[in-house]
N, C-alpha and C positions, 0 to 999 in steps of 0.2 A: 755786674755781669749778668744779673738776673738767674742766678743757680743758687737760692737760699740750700743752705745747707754742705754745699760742694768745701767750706772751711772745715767742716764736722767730718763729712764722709771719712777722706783720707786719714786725718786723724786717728781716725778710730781703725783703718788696718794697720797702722803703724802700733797701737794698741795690742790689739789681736796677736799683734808679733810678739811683742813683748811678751804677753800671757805666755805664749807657746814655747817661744824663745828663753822664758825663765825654770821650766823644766826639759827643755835639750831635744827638743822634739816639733814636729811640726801635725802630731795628731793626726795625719794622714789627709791632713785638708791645703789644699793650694787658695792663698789667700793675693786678690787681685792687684798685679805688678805690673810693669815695662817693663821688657828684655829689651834690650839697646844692643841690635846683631849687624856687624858690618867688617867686613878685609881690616887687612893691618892697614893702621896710615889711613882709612879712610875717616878720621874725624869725628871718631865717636867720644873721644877723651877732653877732644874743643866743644864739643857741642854739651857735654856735661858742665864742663869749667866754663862757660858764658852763662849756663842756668845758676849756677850757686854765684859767680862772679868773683872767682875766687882760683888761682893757680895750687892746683893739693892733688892731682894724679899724678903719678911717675909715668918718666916718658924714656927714650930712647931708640934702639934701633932694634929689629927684630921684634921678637912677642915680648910684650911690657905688661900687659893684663893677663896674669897667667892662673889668678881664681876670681868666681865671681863676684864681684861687690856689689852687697843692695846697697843703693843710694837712697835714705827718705831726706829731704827737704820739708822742711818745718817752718811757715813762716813766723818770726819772731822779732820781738824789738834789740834783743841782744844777737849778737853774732858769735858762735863758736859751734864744735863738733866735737860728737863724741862717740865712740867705738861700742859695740856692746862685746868684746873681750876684756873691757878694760873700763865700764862702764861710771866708775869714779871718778875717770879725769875726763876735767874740761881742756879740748884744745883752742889754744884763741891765737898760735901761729898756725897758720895751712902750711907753712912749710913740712913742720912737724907732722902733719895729717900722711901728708907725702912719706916722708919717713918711717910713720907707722907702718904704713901699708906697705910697703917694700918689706921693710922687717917682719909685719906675720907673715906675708908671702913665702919670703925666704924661711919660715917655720916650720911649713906644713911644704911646701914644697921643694925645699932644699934652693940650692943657688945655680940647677943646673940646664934653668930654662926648662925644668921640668912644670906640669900644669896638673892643677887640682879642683872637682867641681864643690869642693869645702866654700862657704862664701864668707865672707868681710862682711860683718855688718856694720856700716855708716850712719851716724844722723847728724845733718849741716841744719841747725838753726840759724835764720837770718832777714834780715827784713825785706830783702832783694832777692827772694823765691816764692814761689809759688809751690804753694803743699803738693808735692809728686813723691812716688814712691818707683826709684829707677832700680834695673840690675844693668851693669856694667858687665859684658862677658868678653870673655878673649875674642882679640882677630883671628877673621879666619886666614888660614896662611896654608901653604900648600908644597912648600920645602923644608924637612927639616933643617935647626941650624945648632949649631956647635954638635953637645951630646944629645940632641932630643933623640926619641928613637922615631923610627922611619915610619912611622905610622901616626904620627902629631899631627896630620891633618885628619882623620878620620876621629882621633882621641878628643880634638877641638868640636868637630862637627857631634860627635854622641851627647859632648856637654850641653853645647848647643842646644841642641834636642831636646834635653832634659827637663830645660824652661822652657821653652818656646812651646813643647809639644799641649802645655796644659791651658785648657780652655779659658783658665782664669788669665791666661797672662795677656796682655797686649804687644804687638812686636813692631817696634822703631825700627825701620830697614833702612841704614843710614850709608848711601851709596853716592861718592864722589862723581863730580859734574865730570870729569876729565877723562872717565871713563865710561864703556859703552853701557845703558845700562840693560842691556839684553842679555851681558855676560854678568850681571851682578849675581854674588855667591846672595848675599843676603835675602835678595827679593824672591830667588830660586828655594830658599831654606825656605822661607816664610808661607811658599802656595803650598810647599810638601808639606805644611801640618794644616795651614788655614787656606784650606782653595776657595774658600769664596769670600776671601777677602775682606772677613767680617774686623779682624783683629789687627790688620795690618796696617799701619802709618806708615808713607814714606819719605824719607830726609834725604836731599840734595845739596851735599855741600863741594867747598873747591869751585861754585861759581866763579870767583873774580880769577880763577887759575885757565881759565876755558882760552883757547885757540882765539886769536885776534877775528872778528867775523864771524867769530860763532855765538852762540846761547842755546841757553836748554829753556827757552820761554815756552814749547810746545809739551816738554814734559810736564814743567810747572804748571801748565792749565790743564795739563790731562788730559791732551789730544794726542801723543804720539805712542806713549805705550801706557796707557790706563792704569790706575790702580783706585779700589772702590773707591778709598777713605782719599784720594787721593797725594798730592806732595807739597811738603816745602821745601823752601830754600834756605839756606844759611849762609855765612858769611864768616868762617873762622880766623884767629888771629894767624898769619904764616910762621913759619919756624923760624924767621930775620926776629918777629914780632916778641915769641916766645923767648928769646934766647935772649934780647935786649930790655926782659921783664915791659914788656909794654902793657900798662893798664887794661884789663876784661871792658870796662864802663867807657872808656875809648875807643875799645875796639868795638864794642857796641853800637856806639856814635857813627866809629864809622859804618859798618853794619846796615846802621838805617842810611847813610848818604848814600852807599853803594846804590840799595834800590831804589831809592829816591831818585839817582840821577840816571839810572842806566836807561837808555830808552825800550829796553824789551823786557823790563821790568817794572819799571812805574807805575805803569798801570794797574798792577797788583801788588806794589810795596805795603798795601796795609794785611796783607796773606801771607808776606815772607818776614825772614828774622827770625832772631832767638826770642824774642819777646811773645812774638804770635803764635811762636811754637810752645811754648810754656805753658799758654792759654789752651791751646788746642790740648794738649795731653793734659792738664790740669783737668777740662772738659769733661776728654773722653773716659779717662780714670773714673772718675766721682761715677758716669754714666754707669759706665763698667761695674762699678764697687755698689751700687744703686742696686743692677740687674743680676747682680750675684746674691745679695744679702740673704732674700727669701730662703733661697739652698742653703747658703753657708750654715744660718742659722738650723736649720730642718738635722743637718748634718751631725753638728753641736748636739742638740737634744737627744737625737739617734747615739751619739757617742757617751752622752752623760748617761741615759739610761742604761744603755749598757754595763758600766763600771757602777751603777749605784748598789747593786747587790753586793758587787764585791768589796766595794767601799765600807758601807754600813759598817763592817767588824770592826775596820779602822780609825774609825773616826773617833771613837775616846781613849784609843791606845794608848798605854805608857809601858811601857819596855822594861822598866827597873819598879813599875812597884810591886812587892810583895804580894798583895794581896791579888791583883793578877795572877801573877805567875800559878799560884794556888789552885783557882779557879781556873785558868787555863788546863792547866795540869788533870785535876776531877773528871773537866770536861771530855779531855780528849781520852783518857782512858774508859771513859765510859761510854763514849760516841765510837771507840772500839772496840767494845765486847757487845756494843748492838751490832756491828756492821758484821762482825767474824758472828755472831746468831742468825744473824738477816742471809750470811753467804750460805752458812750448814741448813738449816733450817729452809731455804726460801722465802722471797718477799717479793711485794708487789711494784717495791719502787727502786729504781736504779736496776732495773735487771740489763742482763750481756743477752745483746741482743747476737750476739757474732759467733760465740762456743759455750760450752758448757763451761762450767764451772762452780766451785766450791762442794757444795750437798748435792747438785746433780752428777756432778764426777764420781764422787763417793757413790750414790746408788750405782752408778753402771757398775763400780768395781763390783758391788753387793750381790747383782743382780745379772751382770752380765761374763765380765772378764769372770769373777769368782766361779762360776756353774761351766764356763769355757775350759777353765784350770783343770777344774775336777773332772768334766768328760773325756779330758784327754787321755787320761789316768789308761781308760776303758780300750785303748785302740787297739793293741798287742792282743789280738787273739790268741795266734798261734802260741807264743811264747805262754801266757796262760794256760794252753790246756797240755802243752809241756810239763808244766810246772806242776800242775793239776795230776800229771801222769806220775812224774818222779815221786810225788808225795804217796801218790798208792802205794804205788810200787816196794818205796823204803818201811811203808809200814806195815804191811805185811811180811816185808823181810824174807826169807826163802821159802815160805809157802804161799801157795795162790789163793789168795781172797776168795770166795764166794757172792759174800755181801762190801756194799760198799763202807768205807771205813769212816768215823766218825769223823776222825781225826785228822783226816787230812783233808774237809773241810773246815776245820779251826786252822788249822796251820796257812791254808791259803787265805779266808778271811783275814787272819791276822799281818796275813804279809799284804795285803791290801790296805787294810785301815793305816797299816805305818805308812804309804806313801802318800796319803792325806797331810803328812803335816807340812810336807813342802808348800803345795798350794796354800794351805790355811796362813802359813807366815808370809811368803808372798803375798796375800793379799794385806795386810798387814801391815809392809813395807807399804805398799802402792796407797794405800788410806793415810801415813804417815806423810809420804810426799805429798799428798792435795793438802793435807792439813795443814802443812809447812807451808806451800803455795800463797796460801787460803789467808795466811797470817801477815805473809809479803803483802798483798793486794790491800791486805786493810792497813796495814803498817805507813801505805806510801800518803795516808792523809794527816801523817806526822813528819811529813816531809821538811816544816818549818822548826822543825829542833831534833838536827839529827842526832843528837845525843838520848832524847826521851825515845825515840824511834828505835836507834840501838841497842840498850838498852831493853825497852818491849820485846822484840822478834828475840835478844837472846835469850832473856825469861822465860818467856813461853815455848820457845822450842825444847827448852830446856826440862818443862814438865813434860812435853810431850815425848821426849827422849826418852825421862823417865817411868813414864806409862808406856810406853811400847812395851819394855822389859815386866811389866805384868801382867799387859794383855796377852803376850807372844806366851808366858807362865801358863797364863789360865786355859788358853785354848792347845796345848801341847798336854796338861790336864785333862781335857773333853776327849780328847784323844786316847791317852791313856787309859781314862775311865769306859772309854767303848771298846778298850782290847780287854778291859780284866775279866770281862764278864760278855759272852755268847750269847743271847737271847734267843732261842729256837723257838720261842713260845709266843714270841712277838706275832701280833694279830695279821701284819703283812707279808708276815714270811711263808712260803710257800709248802714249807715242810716236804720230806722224803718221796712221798707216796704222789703227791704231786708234781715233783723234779723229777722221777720216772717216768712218768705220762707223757709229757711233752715233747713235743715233735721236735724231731732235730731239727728240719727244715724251717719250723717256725722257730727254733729258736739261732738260728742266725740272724733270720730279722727282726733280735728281740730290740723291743721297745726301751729305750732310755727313760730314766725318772723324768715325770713330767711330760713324756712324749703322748701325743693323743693322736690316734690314728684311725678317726670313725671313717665309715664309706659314706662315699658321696650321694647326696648332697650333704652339706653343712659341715663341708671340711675347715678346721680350725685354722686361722691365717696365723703364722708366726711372726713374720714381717714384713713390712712395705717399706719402698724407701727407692732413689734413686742410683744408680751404678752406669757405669760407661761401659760398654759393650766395646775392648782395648782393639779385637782384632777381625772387626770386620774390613768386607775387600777395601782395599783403598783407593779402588773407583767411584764409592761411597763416602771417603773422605778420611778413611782409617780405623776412626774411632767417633760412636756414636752416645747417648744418655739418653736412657728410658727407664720407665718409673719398673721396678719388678715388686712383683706380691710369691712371697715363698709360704707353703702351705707345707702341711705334713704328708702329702700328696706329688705336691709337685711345683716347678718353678715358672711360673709365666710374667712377662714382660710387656710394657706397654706403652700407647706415645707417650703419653701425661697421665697425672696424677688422678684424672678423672676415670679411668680403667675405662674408657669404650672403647675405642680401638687396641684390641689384642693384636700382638707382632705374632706369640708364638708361646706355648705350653709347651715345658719341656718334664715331663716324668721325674721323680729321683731314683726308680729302679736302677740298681748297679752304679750307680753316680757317686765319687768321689771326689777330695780337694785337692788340689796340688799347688805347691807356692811357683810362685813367677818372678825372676828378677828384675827388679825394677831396670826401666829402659833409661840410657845415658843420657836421652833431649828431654825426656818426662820427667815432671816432679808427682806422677800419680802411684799410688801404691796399687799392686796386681796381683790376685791370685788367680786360677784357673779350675775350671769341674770338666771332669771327663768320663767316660763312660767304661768300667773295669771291660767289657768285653770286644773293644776295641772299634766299637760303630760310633758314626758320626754320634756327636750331639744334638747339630744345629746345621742346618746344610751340605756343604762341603766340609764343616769345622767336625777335628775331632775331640778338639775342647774348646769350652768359651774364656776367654785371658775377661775377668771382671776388675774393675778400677775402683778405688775409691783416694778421696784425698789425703787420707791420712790410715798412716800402721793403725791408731787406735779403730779407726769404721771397718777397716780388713777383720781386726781381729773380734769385732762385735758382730758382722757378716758372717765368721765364722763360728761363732758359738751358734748363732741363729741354725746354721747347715746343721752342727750338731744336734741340736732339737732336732730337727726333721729327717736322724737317723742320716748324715751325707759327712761320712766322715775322712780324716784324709787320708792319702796316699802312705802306704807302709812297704817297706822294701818286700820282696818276695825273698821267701825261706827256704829250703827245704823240706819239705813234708817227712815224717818217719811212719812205719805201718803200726798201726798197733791192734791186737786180736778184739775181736768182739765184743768179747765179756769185760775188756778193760773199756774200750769204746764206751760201753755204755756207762762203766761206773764214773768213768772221765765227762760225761754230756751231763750224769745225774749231778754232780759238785760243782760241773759250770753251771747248773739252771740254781743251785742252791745258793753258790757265791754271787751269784749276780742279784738273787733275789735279797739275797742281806745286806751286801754292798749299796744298794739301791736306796735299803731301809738307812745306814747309817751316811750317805750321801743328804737323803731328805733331811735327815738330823742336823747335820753339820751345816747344810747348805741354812737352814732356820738357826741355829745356835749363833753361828759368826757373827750375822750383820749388830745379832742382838747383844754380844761380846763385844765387840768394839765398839757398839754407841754408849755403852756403858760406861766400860771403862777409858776408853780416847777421846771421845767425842765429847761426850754430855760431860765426864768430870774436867775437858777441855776447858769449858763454857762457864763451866761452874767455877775454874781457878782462873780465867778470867776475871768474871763478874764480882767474888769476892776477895782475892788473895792478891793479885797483879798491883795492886797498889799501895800493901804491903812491903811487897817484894820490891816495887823502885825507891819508895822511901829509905828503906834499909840499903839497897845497894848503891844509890850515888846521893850527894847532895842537890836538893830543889834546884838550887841556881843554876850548878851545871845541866841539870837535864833538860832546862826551859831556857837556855839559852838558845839564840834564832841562830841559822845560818846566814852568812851574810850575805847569800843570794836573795835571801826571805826580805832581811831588812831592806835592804836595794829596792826590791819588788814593790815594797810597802810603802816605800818614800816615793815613788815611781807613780805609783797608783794614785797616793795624796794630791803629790801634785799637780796630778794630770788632770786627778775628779777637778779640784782648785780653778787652774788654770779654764777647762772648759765652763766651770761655773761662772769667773770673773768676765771670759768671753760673751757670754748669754747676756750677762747684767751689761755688758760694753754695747752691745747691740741692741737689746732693751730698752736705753737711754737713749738710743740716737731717731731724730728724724730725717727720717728717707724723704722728703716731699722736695726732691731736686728738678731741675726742669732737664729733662733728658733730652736733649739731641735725637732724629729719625735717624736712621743709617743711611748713608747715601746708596743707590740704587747699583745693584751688577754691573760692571764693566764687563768688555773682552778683553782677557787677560792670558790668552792662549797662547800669547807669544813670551810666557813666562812659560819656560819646559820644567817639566820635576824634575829636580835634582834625585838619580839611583841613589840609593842607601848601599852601599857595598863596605866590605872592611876586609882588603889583605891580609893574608897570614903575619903572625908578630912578626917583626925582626928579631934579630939573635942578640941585635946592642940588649944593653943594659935599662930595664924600663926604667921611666920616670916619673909617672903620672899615679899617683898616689889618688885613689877610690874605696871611698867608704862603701857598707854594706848597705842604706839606703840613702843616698847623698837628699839633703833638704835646703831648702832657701831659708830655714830658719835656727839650724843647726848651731 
C-alpha cells in the first residue's frame, strides 16, 4: 500500500493504552481513535462485524449499545479476543464476546436500558483485519423506552460529545441510504465539533434497501450534499441474513457483486465496500496518529517532568523496612523544628505571600494590639478624676487638706498598675493561639503518618500549655514587683512642683507615651495604608478606597499610594472613634471618627464610616488613632462641682498619675515582648529542636507512628505508576518510525446545507435516573 510504517503506527496507540490503561487513568491525554456516530438501526454494529468478520455484538430492538466499546483490531495469524477487564482469557467463540459484553453492560449499567459513558475495552486479533482502533457508541435515538428517563436523548448526545468533541478523534458518520441525509443526527453532530470537515468520514449504508429507481450515486461521488473527506458505500448483511447465521465472507462476496453489478455503481465499485473502507480509515488513522505524535510526545515530557520531583522520594521506597522508618522519622521531626524556626523567626523561602502569619502575627500582638490593650486602660477620664477626688477627700477625713496628699497618689497609681494585668495575660492568650496555629501549619507536612502528626501537635501543645502557666507567673510577678515599690525619684517622673505648673488646658491634650507632636513641618507619620471611605453619596457609587497617611497632626487621604493627588486633610482636633455595625450585604468591617463638637467632618458628613477587611486591620487602625491622641467615644456622665482648692489638688495627682503610669506602661510595654520570647517562644524552639523526640519515642512505638495513611499509600502507588506508565510511553514513541506517506486533505466543500445541531438540555425528569456518570469519564478507564 505504500505507507511503510502504517503496521507500527497503530500498534503503538494500542500500546499507549495499555500503559495508561494499566494504572486506571488516561493522564489527561486523548490518544488518536474512530468514534463510530450514527441513529439506532443505522448499521454501525454491521459495519464493525464485516471489519473483524466475525458475529460478537449484541443486537436487538431499541438502544443495544448502551456504553462505549473501544474496538482495536490487531492484524494477526491467530484469531481471538480479549477484554482488558478480564485480560487473562483468551476468547476464541465470538459468541461468548457477545456475551461478555452484555454482561459488563448489565454491570455498570444495570438491566434497565439505562446508559453509561464507562467504555468496554475490546482487542480482536485476527488475520482478516486491518490494524484500526474504533469506538463503538450508542445510537442516537430520540424516544425514551421502557424506564429510560425522558432525557436519554440529550444523555446519549453529551456522551456523544464527549469523544467526538476531541481533536484526536476521527468521526465515522454512518447514515443509512433510505433515509434523507439532510436530516442525519450524525453528520449534524459531526459539523457541531468539526466544521471544516477536517475529521469527518462519511458511511452510506442500506444501499441495496433504496426505493426501486432510486440511488444515492450523487451522494457517493460527492456532488449532492458534499462532505470534505467525502463517502462510502456499504452493503450490510439484512436481519433475514443475520437471524439465518449467514457467513460475514459471503456476505462480503456478496457486497463486492452488489457493486460490481449495479449500473450507478460500477463505475466506482473499487471506492465502495467494507474492504475499501478498512483501507481508507486504516489510512487515515495511521495519518492522524503520524500528525498527533509530535504533541502527544511534547505532552508526555511536560507531564513526566512535572511528577519527577515528586517521584524522586519514591523511587527506592520500602514501607516495612526499619531502618527507613528511623530516618524517615529524624528527618521529619527535624524538617519541623526548622519550619515552626523559619514561621517565628522569619525566612526567605516559602514566605505567605496572602496574610500574615506565624512571627509576624506575634509582633503585631507585641507591637500593636498589646500598646492598643494598654491605651485603652486611659480613656475614662471623668471617672479617674472622681476617683482621684474620693481619694483626697477619704484621706484627709474630716479636716481640709491644705497640701495635696501623698497618698492618694499611691493609692491611685496602684489602682492603675492592677489593671495592667488583664492586658498583659490577654496578650498571652493571643501569642499562645499563633503559637498553636503556627504548630498546625507545620504539622500538616506530616500529613503522610497521621499518627506521628498527632502525636507532634499534642506534645508540643502540651509544653506550651505548660509554659503559658509560667509566663502568665512571671509577668503577674512584674506586676507585682512595680506595686511594691513607688519610685518618685525615677528620672521621668515629673515630680510635685512640676504637676502644679501645668496647664490644665494643656493637660487634657496630654500626650500618650510614645506620642510625638512636633509643629510642622516634619510632622511624624504614624501610618499609611489603604481604607474604604463605607459612606460616601451613592451617586458616587457608595463606597470608595483611597490610600490615607495618619500623622500626629492630622488625617489625609489620597488616590493612590503615590500621595500626589490629595482628596482632603482632615484635622484630629476634637476627633473621636466610634464603632459601626457591620452592614447585613458587607463582609467589610467598619468603624467611624466624628467630630465631639458636632461640625461636619468631611463635607456634608458628620462622621467618616472607614472599612477595612478584617476585625484584626479595625483594630490595628485603631491603636494607630490612639497614638495620634483620637480616642473613642465614651458615654457622657454627669459632671459634679468641686471647689478650687480641690480642683486643683485633683489636676496636680492627675498630671502625677499619668506621669508614672506612663513610666510603668513604657516598662511593661519593653518587659512583655522580652517575657514571652523567653519563656514561650524561644524555650518553644528549643524543646522542639532537643526534647520532641524524646518524647515520641517514649510515648508510642516507631511502627505505629510511621505508619502511612492509606490515602498517602494510594497516592504513592498512583504516582509510581503514573511516573512508570508515562515513562514506558516515551520509550513506546522513541522506538517507532513515523516516516509514513500521509495523505493531502482533500480541499473544502460547501457543507452549509448541514445546519448545527442547538445544544439544549430540558429540565430532569422526576422518573428515576439511569445513566450512571463518573466524575471524569476516559476512553481508557
Amino acid at each position: 500500500m505504500g505507507n511503510r510504517g502504517m503496521e507500527e503506527l497503530i500498534p503503538l496507540v494500542n500500546k499507549l493504552q495499555d500503559a495508561f490503561s494499566s494504572i486506571g487513568q488516561s493522564c489527561h491525554l486523548d490518544l488518536p481513535q474512530i468514534a463510530v456516530v450514527g441513529g439506532q438501526s443505522a448499521g454501525k454494529s454491521s459495519v464493525l462485524e464485516n471489519f473483524v468478520g466475525r458475529d460478537f455484538l449484541p443486537r436487538g430492538s431499541g438502544i443495544v449499545t448502551r456504553r462505549p466499546l473501544i474496538l482495536q483490531l490487531i492484524f494477526s495469524k491467530t484469531e481471538y479476543a480479549e477484554f482488558l477487564h478480564c485480560k487473562s482469557k483468551k476468547f476464541t467463540d465470538f459468541d461468548e464476546v457477545r456475551q461478555e459484553i452484555e454482561a459488563e453492560t448489565d454491570r455498570v449499567t444495570g438491566t434497565n436500558k439505562g446508559i453509561s459513558p464507562v467504555p468496554i475495552n475490546l482487542r480482536v486479533y485476527s488475520p482478516h483485519v486491518l490494524n484500526l482502533t474504533l469506538i463503538d457508541l450508542p445510537g442516537i435515538t430520540k424516544v425514551p423506552v421502557g424506564d429510560q428517563p425522558q432525557d436519554i436523548e440529550f444523555q446519549i448526545r453529551d456522551m456523544i460529545l464527549q469523544f467526538i468533541s476531541r481533536e484526536s478523534s476521527l468521526i465515522l458518520a454512518v447514515t443509512p441510504a433510505n433515509m434523507d441525509l439532510a436530516n442525519s443526527d450524525a453528520l449534524k453532530m459531526a459539523k457541531e465539533v468539526d466544521p471544516q470537515g477536517l475529521r469527518t468520514i462519511g458511511v452510506i449504508t442500506k444501499l441495496d434497501l433504496m426505493d426501486e429507481g432510486t440511488d444515492a450515486r450523487d451522494v457517493l461521488e460527492n456532488k449532492l450534499l458534499p462532505l470534505r473527506r467525502g463517502y462510502i458505500g456499504v452493503v450490510n448483511r439484512s436481519q433475514k441474513d443475520i437471524d439465518g447465521k449467514k457467513d460475514i465472507r459471503a456476505a462480503l462476496a456478496a457486497e463486492r457483486k452488489f457493486f460490481l453489478s449495479h449500473p450507478a455503481y460500477r463505475h466506482m465499485a473499487e471506492r465502495m465496500g467494507t474492504p475499501h473502507l478498512q483501507r481508507v480509515l486504516n489510512q487515515q488513522l495511521t495519518n492522524h496518529i503520524r500528525e498527533t505524535l509530535p504533541s502527544l510526545r511534547s505532552k508526555l515530557q511536560s507531564q513526566l517532568l512535572s511528577l519527577e520531583k515528586e517521584v524522586e522520594e519514591y523511587k527506592n521506597f520500602r514501607p516495612d523496612d526499619p531502618a527507613r522508618k528511623t530516618k524517615a522519622l529524624l528527618q521529619m521531626v527535624q524538617q519541623f523544628g526548622l519550619d515552626f524556626e523559619k514561621r517565628i523567626e522569619g525566612s526567605g523561602d516559602q514566605v505567605d505571600t496572602l496574610e500574615l502569619s506565624g512571627g509576624a502575627r506575634i509582633n503585631r500582638i507585641f507591637h500593636e494590639r498589646f500598646p492598643f490593650e494598654l491605651v485603652k486602660m486611659e480613656f475614662d477620664e471623668k471617672d479617674l478624676r472622681r476617683e482621684i477626688s474620693y481619694a483626697i477627700k477619704n484621706i484627709h477625713g474630716v479636716r481640709t487638706g491644705l497640701f495635696t496628699p501623698d497618698l492618694a497618689f499611691e493609692a491611685i497609681v496602684k489602682k492603675q498598675v492592677v489593671k495592667l494585668k488583664e492586658p498583659c495575660l490577654k496578650c498571652v492568650d493571643l501569642v499562645i493561639q499563633e503559637l498553636i496555629n503556627t504548630v498546625r501549619q507545620c504539622t500538616s507536612k506530616l500529613g503522610s503518618y497521621p499518627r506521628l502528626r498527632e502525636e507532634t501537635e499534642r506534645i508540643v501543645t502540651t509544653h506550651i500549655r505548660e509554659q503559658e502557666g509560667k509566663t502568665k507567673d512571671q509577668i503577674l510577678l512584674l506586676i507585682d514587683i512595680e506595686l511594691s515599690y513607688i519610685n518618685t525619684n525615677h528620672e521621668d517622673f515629673i515630680g510635685f512642683a512640676n504637676a502644679q505648673q501645668r496647664n490644665t488646658q494643656t493637660n487634657k491634650k496630654r500626650a500618650i507615651p510614645n506620642q510625638v507632636r512636633p509643629e510642622a513641618p516634619g510632622i511624624p507619620v504614624i501610618r499609611r495604608g489603604w481604607l474604604t471611605i463605607n459612606n460616601i453619596s451613592i451617586m458616587k457609587g457608595g463606597s470608595k478606597e483611597y490610600w490615607f497617611v495618619l500623622t500626629a497632626e492630622s488625617l489625609s487621604w489620597y488616590k493612590d499610594e503615590e500621595e500626589k493627588e490629595k482628596k482632603y486633610m482632615l484635622p484630629l482636633d476634637n476627633l473621636k472613634i466610634r464603632d459601626v455595625e457591620k452592614g447585613f450585604m458587607s463582609n467589610k468591617h467598619v468603624f467611624a471618627i466624628f467630630n465631639t463638637e458636632q461640625r461636619n467632618v468631611y463635607k456634608d458628613l458628620r462622621q467618616i464610616e472607614l472599612a477595612c477587611d478584617s476585625q484584626e486591620d479595625v483594630d490595628s487602625w485603631k491603636a494607630s488613632f490612639l497614638r495620634a491622641g483620637v480616642y473613642p467615644e465614651k458615654d457622657q456622665e454627669n459632671t459634679f462641682s468641686m471647689d478650687p482648692q480641690l480642683e486643683r489638688q485633683v489636676e496636680t495627682i492627675r498630671n502625677l498619675v499619668d506621669s508614672y503610669v506612663a513610666i510603668i506602661n513604657k516598662s511593661i510595654r519593653d518587659l512583655m515582648p522580652k517575657t514571652i520570647m523567653h519563656l514561650m517562644i524561644n524555650n518553644t524552639k528549643d524543646f522542639i529542636l532537643s526534647e520532641l523526640l524524646a518524647f515520641l519515642y517514649s510515648s508510642s512505638d516507631q511502627n505505629s507512628l510511621m505508619e502511612e495513611s492509606a490515602e498517602q499509600a494510594q497516592r504513592r502507588d498512583e504516582m509510581l505508576r503514573m511516573y512508570h506508565a508515562l515513562k514506558e510511553a516515551l520509550g513506546i514513541i522513541g522506538d517507532i518510525s513515523t516516516s509514513t506517506v500521509s495523505t493531502p486533505v482533500p480541499p473544502p466543500v460547501d457543507d452549509t446545507w448541514l445546519p448545527p445541531l442547538p445544544r439544549r438540555r430540558p429540565p430532569a425528569a422526576p422518573s428515576r435516573p439511569t445513566i450512571i456518570r463518573p466524575a471524569e469519564p476516559s476512553l481508557l478507564d
